[in-house]
C-alpha angles and dihedrals in degrees: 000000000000116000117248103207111211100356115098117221096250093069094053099081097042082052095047102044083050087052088045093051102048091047088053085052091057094038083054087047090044095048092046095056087049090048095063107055108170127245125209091252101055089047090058082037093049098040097047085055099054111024110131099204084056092055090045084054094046080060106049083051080044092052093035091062094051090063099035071064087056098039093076099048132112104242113261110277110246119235105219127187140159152102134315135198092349102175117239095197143035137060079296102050116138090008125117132195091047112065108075085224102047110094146155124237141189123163136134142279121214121171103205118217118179134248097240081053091051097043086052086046096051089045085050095049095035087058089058092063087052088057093051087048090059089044082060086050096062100048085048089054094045099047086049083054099041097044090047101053089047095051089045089048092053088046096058089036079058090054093036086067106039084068098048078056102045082053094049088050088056097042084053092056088042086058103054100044084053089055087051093044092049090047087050090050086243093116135030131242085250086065092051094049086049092053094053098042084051087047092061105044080051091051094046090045087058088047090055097047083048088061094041085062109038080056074057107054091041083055089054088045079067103069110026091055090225128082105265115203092175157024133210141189141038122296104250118250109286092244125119142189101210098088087051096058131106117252092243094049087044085045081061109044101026105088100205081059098045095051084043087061103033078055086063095048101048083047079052102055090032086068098036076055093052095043089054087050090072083083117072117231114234125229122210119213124193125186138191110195121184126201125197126242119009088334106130112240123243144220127204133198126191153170131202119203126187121234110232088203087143097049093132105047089032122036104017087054089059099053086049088047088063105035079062087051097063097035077063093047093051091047094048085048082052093062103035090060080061101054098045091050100046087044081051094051099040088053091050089053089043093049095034084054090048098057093053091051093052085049094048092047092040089060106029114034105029094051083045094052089038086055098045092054081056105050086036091053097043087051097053084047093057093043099248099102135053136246084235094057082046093059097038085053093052089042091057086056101057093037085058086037094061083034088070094032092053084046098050082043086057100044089047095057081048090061098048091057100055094032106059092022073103124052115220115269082247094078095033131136094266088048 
């Protein structure tokens, strides 16, 4: 029984049922994180929910529809009031109630805009929250992307490592039938040696593909906005509909594309806005005016018009400001149509490419490097081969193995970025 200095025996229980305790706490702890693996689907679920740029882009629509609310107002009336004809000299100067002329006014100010201007104004504005929405759109589309190619990328880093580990478990028992077979006079020291040297580049190499995954998995905890320890499921088959779908429904779902056409509306009512600006707007004026003594009160209306002199410098350029404006905004439309198709059909090559190379390696290099551990293996067996030619062979197999792996990474990513480069019509624009 090992000595305790300085400590009496009747501490040591209380000390280690509170060291039992606190390792059951992190075991709990331990066991809970491992409980709760993440899918695809609850990383897009749980990223959605939390991304902050999202939520950035939910506020400018918020703010965009508040004014889309003003922009159909008549503006606020002006209460006016003062004094009019006060006399400066004389026996009456800064008196009031005894000149005739001397009176005080109040009254009120209205500018007049029509209803045909307001309900331009309210389309216009009205469009702007369209093209926030589409604003939305994009971050949605991004943070889906995004979210999708990290979580692929942990997935793979997960599988990665399960054959490292699976390599690691074999060079062990390499090992240690080396060690037998040295102690049986059937293999050298040289092979023992081997085998170790061959046991801890393994080792290192399952280190490496650890940390490749735990930079994964950080890059998960981005987006998702919560620690993520680990991933689960398998990486959906790298098909997609996009490039199947017809211009006018990818005009509606593909964001590039939806900001592309909301620019063309707001340029639109911009202009219907300009051209309604060719007409003055009036402004009313009503005053009441009180005189002192027996001087009869008064009232005043008015109306102010303003005098379109510059039309043609001034109004008529700005119509023509924003007529080019949306001659810009069609022919940026244009090209981004172009962009997005051609991007579309270059993924799908890509993709389409993909697919064919995992099925040539997947018949054709993994059953070869499956056939050559076993004829290595047989050879060393039957003493003809060596423990060097044994390794090499199990190390080509893991090497084709991670070359598929690597490739069906690849093609994933591939698919992610065609595949959520669109939201779901769900979430569009007219939803």
């Amino acid at each position: 029984m090992p000595l305790t200095i300085g400590t009496p025996s009747c501490r040591r229980a209380p000390l280690r049922a509170h060291s039992l305790f606190a390792a059951l706490i992190l075991a709990s702890a331990s066991a809970y994180a491992q409980e709760a693996p993440v899918t695809l689907d609850a990383a897009l679920q749980a990223a959605t929910d939390r991304s902050a740029a999202m939520g950035a882009a939910q506020a400018s629509v918020r703010a965009s529809s508040e004014a889309a609310v003003r922009a159909g107002q008549l503006p606020d009336p002006m209460l006016k009031a003062g004094v009019d004809n006060l006399p400066v000299t004389g026996q009456q100067k800064f008196t009031i109630g005894q000149d005739f002329m001397t009176m005080r006014r109040i009254g009120i100010e209205q500018e007049w805009v029509s209803g045909d201007k307001r309900r331009l104004r309210s389309a216009l504005a009205n469009d702007v929250v369209d093209r926030e929405r589409a604003g939305y759109l994009a971050q949605l589309a991004n943070t889906r992307q995004q979210t999708a190619a990290a979580w692929l990328n942990a997935v793979y880093a997960k599988k990665a490592v399960s054959l490292q580990q699976e390599l690691v478990e074999h060079m062990t028992h390499e090992l240690d039938a080396t060690k037998a077979a040295y102690r049986g006079a059937k293999a050298t020291a040289a092979d023992v040696t081997q085998a170790r040297t061959m046991l801890a580049q393994t080792q290192d190499q399952l280190l490496k593909a650890q940390q490749t995954l735990q930079t994964a998995l950080i890059g998960l905890s981005r987006w998702t906005a919560t620690s993520v320890s680990d991933v689960t499921g398998e990486p959906p088959t790298p098909q997609s509909y996009v490039s199947s779908l017809p211009p006018e429904e990818l005009g509606e779902v593909q964001p590039v594309l939806v900001a592309a056409s909301r620019d063309i509306a707001v340029a639109d009512a911009d202009t219907a806005v300009a051209n309604s600006n060719r007409s003055p707007n009036w402004t009313w004026e009503v005053a009441y005016q009180q005189r002192g003594g027996g001087f009869s009160n008064m009232v005043s209306v008015g109306v102010s018009i303003p005098l379109p002199i510059h039309r043609k410098n001034y109004q008529d350029r700005d119509a023509a400001e924003k007529a080019e404006l949306g001659t810009k905004a069609r022919l940026m439309y244009e090209d981004a149509q172009r962009q997005v198709e051609a991007d579309i059909r270059t993924r799908s090559a890509t993709l389409a490419s993909g697919r064919e190379r995992i099925t040539n390696l997947t018949r054709s290099l993994l059953p070869a490097a499956e056939q050559r551990v076993q004829l290595a293996t047989a050879a060393y067996k039957a003493g003809t081969g060596s423990l060097a030619e044994t390794f090499a062979a199990r190390r080509a197999q893991l090497d084709a193995e991670l070359q598929v792996l690597d490739l069906r990474r690849d093609v994933s990513q591939t698919w992610a970025q065609l595949e959520y480069q669109v939201v779901p019509a769900s979430m569009s624009v007219s939803q």
